[in-house]
C-alpha positions as CSV (number, residue, x, y, z in Angstrom):
1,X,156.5,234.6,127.7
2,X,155.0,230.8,127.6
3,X,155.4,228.5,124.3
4,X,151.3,229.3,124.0
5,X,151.9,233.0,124.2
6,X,154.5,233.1,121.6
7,X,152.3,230.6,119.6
8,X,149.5,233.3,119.6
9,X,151.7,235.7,118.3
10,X,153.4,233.8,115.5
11,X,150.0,232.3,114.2
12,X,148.4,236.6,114.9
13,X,151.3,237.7,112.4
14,X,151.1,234.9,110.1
15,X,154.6,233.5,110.5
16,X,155.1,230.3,109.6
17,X,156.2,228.1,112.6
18,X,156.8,224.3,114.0
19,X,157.4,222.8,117.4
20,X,160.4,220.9,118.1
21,X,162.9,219.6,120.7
22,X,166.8,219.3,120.6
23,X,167.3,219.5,124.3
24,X,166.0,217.4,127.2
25,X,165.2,221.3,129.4
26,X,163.2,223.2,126.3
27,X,161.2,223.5,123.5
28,X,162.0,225.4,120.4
29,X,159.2,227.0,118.2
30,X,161.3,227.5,114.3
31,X,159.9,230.0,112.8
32,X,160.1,231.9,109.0
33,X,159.1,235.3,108.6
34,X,160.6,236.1,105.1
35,X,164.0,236.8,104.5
36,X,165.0,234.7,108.3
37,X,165.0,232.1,110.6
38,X,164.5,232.6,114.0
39,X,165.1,229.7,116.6
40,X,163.0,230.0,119.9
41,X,163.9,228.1,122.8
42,X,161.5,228.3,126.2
43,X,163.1,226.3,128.7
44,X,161.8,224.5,131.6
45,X,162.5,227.3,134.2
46,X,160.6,229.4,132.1
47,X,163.6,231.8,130.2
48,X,163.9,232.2,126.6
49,X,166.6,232.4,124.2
50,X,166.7,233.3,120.7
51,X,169.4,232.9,117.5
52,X,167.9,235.4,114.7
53,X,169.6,234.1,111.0
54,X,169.0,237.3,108.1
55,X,169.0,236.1,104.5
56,X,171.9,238.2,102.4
57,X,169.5,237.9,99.2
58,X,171.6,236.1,97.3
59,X,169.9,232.8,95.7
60,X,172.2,229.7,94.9
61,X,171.3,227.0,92.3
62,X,171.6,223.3,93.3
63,X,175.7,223.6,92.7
64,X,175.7,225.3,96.4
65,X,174.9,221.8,97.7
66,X,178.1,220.4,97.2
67,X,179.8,223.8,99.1
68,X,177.1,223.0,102.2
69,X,177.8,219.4,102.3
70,X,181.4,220.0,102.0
71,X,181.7,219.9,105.8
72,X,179.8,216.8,106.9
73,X,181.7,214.1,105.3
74,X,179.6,211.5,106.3
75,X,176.8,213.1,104.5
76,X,177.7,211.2,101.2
């Protein structure tokens, strides 16, 4: 399936999406249907792989920050 193709079907189901690139081979279309993430990559030869994150329900107040942050010391 091409990047437009995928596109068509995001924006047909109403799932919020955006465009971005972390690798020099692909392009990867983030997208939020409620309750997940799902990162899309299309590469240059044309394949397509997908990491699929699920939401557990549980909310967190701003004292989860601290906890995330926890492990990137630099992020001070």
């Amino acid at each position: 399936m091409t990047p437009f193709q995928i596109i068509a079907r995001l924006n047909a189901a109403r799932i919020h999406h955006s465009i971005t690139s972390i690798r020099d081979d692909a392009i990867m279309i983030d997208a939020a249907p409620p309750g997940e993430r799902w990162e899309i990559e299309v590469f240059e030869d044309g394949h397509v792989e997908i990491e699929r994150y699920r939401s557990n329900g549980e909310i967190a107040d701003e004292a989860a920050l601290a906890e995330l942050f926890a492990g990137f010391p630099d992020a001070s």
